[in-house]
C-alpha positions as CSV (number, residue, x, y, z in Angstrom):
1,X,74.6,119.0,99.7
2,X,71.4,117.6,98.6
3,X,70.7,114.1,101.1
4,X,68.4,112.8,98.6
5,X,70.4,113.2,95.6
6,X,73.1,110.8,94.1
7,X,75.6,111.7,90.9
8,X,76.3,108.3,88.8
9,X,78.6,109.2,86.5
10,X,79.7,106.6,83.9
11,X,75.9,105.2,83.4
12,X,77.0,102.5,81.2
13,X,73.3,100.0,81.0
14,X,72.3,101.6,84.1
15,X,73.2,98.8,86.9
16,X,74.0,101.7,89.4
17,X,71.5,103.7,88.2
18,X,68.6,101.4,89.0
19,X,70.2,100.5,92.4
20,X,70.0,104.0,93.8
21,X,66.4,104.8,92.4
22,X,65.2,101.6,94.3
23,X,66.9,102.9,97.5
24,X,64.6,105.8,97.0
25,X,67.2,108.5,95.9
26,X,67.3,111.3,92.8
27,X,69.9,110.2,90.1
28,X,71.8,112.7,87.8
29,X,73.2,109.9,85.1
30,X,76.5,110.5,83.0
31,X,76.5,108.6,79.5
32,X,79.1,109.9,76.7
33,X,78.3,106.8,74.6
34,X,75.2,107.7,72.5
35,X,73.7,104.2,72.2
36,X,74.3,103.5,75.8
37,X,72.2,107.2,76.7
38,X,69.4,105.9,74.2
39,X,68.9,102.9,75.7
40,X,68.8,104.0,79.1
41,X,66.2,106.3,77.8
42,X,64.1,103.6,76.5
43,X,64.8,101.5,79.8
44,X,64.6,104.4,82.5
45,X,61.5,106.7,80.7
46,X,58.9,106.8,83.5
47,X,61.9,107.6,86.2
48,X,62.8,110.3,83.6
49,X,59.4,111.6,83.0
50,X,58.9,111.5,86.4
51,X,61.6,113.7,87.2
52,X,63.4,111.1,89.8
53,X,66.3,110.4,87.0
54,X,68.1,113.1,85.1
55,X,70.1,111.3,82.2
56,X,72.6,113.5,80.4
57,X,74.5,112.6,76.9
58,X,77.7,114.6,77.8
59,X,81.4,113.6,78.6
60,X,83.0,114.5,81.6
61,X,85.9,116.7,80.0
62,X,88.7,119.2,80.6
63,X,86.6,122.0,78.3
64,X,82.7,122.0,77.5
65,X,82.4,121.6,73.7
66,X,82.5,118.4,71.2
67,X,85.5,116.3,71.8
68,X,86.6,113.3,70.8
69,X,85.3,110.1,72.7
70,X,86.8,106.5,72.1
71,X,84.2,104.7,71.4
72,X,85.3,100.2,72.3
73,X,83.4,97.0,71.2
74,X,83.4,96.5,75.0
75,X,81.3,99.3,75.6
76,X,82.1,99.7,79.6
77,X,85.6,100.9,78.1
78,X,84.6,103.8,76.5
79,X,86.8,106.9,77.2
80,X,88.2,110.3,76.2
81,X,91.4,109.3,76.8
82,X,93.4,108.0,73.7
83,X,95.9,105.6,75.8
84,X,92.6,104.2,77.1
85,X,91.7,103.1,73.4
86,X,95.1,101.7,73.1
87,X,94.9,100.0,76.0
88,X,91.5,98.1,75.1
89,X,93.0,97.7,71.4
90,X,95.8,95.4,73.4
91,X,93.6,93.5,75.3
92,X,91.6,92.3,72.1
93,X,88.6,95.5,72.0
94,X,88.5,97.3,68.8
95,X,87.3,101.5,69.5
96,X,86.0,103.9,67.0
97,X,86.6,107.6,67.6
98,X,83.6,109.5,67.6
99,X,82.9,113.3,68.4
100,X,80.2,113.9,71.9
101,X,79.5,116.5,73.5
102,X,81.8,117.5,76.4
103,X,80.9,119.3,80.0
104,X,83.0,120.8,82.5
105,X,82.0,119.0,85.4
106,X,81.8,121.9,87.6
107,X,79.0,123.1,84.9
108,X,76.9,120.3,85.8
109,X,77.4,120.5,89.6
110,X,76.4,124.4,89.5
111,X,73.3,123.4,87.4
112,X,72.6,120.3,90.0
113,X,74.1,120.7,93.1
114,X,75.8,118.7,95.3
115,X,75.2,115.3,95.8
116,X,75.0,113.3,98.7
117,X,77.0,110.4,97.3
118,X,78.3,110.4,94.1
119,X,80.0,107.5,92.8
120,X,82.7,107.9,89.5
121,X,83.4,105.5,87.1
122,X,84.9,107.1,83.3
123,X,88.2,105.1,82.7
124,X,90.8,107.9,83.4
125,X,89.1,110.9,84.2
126,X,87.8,110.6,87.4
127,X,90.5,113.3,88.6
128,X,88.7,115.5,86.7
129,X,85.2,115.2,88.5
130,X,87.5,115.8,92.4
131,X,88.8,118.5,90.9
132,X,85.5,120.4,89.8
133,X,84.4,119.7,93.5
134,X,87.5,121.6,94.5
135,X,85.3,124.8,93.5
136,X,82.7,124.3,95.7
137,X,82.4,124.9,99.6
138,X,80.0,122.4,99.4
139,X,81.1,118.6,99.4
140,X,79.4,115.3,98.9
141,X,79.0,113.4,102.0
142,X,80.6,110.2,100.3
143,X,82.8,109.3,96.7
144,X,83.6,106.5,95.2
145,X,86.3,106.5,92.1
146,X,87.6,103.6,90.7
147,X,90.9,103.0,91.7
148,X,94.4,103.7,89.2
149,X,96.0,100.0,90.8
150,X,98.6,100.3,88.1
151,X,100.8,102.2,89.5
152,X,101.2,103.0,93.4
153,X,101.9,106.7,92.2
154,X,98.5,106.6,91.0
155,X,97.2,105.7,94.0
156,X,98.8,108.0,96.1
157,X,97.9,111.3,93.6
158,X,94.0,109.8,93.9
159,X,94.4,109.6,97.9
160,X,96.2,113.0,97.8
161,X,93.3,114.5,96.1
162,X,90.6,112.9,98.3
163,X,92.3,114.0,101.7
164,X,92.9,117.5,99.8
165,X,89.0,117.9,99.4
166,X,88.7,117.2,103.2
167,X,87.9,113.2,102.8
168,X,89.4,111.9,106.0
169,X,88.0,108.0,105.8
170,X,88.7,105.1,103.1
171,X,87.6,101.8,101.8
172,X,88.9,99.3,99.6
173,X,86.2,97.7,97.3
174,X,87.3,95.1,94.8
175,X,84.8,95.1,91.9
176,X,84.7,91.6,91.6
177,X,82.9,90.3,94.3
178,X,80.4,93.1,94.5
179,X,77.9,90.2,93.0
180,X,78.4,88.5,96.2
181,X,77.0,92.0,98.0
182,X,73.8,91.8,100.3
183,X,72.3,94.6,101.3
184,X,72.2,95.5,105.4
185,X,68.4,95.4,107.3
186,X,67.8,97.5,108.3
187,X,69.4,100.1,105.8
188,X,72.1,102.4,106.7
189,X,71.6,104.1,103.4
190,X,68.1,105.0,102.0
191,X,65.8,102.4,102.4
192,X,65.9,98.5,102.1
193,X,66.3,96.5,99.1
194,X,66.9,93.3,98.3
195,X,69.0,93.2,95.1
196,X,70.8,91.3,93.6
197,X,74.0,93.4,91.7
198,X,75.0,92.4,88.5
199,X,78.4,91.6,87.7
200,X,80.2,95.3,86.5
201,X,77.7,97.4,88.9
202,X,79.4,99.2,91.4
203,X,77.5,98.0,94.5
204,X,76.8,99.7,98.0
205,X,78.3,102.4,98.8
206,X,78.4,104.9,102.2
207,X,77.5,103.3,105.3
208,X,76.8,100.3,103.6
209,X,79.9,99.8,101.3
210,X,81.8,96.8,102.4
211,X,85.3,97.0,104.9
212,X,86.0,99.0,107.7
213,X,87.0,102.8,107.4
214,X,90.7,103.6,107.4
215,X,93.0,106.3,106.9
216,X,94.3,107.7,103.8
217,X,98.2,105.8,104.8
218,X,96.4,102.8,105.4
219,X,94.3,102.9,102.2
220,X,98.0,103.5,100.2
221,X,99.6,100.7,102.4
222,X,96.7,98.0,101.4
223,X,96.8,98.8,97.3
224,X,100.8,98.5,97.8
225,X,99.9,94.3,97.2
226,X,97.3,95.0,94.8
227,X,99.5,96.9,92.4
228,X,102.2,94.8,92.8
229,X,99.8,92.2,91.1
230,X,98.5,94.3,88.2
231,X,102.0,95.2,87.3
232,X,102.5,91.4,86.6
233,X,98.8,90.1,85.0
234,X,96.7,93.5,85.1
235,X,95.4,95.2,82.4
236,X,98.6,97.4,81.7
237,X,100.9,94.5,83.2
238,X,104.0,93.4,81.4
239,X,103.1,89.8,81.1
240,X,100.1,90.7,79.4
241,X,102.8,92.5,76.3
242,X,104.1,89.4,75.9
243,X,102.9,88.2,72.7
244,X,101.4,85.0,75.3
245,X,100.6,87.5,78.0
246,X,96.6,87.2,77.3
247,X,97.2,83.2,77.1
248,X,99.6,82.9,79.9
249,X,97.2,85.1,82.6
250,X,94.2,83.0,81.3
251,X,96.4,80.0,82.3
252,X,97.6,80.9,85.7
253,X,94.0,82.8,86.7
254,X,95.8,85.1,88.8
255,X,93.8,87.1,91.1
256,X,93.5,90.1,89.1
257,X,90.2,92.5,89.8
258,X,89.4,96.3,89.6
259,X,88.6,98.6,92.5
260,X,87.0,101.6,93.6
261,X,88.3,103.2,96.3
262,X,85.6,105.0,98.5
263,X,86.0,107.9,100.7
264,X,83.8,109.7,103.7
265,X,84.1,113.1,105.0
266,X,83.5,111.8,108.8
């Protein structure tokens, strides 16, 4: 495991990115969208000349090769998953399907090593990042993914594979309120920043990451409400097929958010 070193994969504009270079750490960047990777080229050039960022124009994918990628007008949505596109196509987002370059993960871990923290964000195939780790002796220190809150079954298979790795510690992070994030002085992860994270970043993570750490039954027991509500008004929730269901959620401004689930070894 590299201490210095921190995986972001699912770049998007480079909110996490930016976070974890000013907390003084090395970034290996993920982008599949090709606009997205060009403008974090533009934005990010000194930290890449520099040799502090490593941005990469791949997908995280089952085989290494060009794949298809579904590309969304809302560009955080992108994924190689064709339900995804469905999905977003239901909820108002037009997608394109494109062909990008795709990477075994496990490629890109043998080529970078280990990261101390790696955080995991590419709209249904962050399994596929826990299961490349499963090769390796080595693990990351911390992981954040974000969290399938559609099903409980989902959450139980993601907290399955976590604890199967040898993650023994959880956190529950809704994505929402990581605006409302302020970051600890003195640090508990790199060094000190004040920053302020923009709505859709990830936030703090490790040490720092908000919540107390609790077991993996604990971690299912706490989604169990959370799902309950996203069955209802979520993204894949029946009220939202209703040919209202967009309407009738904006109406009642139920309290529907996204989260990442994080996990520590110790």
């Amino acid at each position: 495991m590299q201490r210095d070193l921190i995986y972001d994969v699912g770049f998007h504009h480079g909110e996490d990115t930016e976070f974890y270079l000013t907390k003084g750490f090395k970034v290996v960047a993920i982008e599949a969208h090709p606009a997205l990777y060009h403008a974090g080229r533009q934005k990010f050039i000194h930290d890449i000349e520099s040799g502090r960022l490593m941005l990469l124009n791949v997908a995280v994918a089952e085989t290494s090769g060009p794949i298809s990628f579904f590309e969304s007008d809302n560009d955080v949505w992108g994924s190689i998953r064709r339900d995804a596109a469905k999905r977003n196509e239901r909820l108002g987002a037009g997608w394109r399907e494109i062909t990008v370059e795709g990477r075994q993960f496990g490629e890109i871990l043998r080529q970078f090593g280990v990261p101390y923290y790696m955080k995991v964000d590419i709209e249904g195939a962050d399994l596929l990042c826990l299961k490349a780790l499963a090769e390796f002796d080595d693990r990351s220190q911390y992981i954040s993914i974000e969290a399938e809150v559609d099903v409980l079954s989902g959450i139980r298979k993601e907290i399955a594979a976590l604890s199967s790795l040898g993650y023994a510690k959880f956190k529950i992070v809704r994505q929402g309120h990581v605006p409302l994030q302020s970051c600890p002085n003195p640090a508990r992860e790199g060094r000190f920043v004040e920053y302020k994270f923009p709505y859709g970043s990830s936030g703090m993570f490790g040490e720092e990451a908000p919540g107390e750490w609790i077991s993996g039954d604990r971690a299912v027991e706490g989604y169990r409400k959370i799902v309950r509500v996203q069955r209802l008004f979520g993204d894949k929730g029946w009220i939202r097929r209703l040919p209202l269901g967009n309407k009738i959620t904006n109406f009642l401004q139920p309290d529907v958010s996204w989260y990442d689930t994080h996990a520590s070894l110790t």
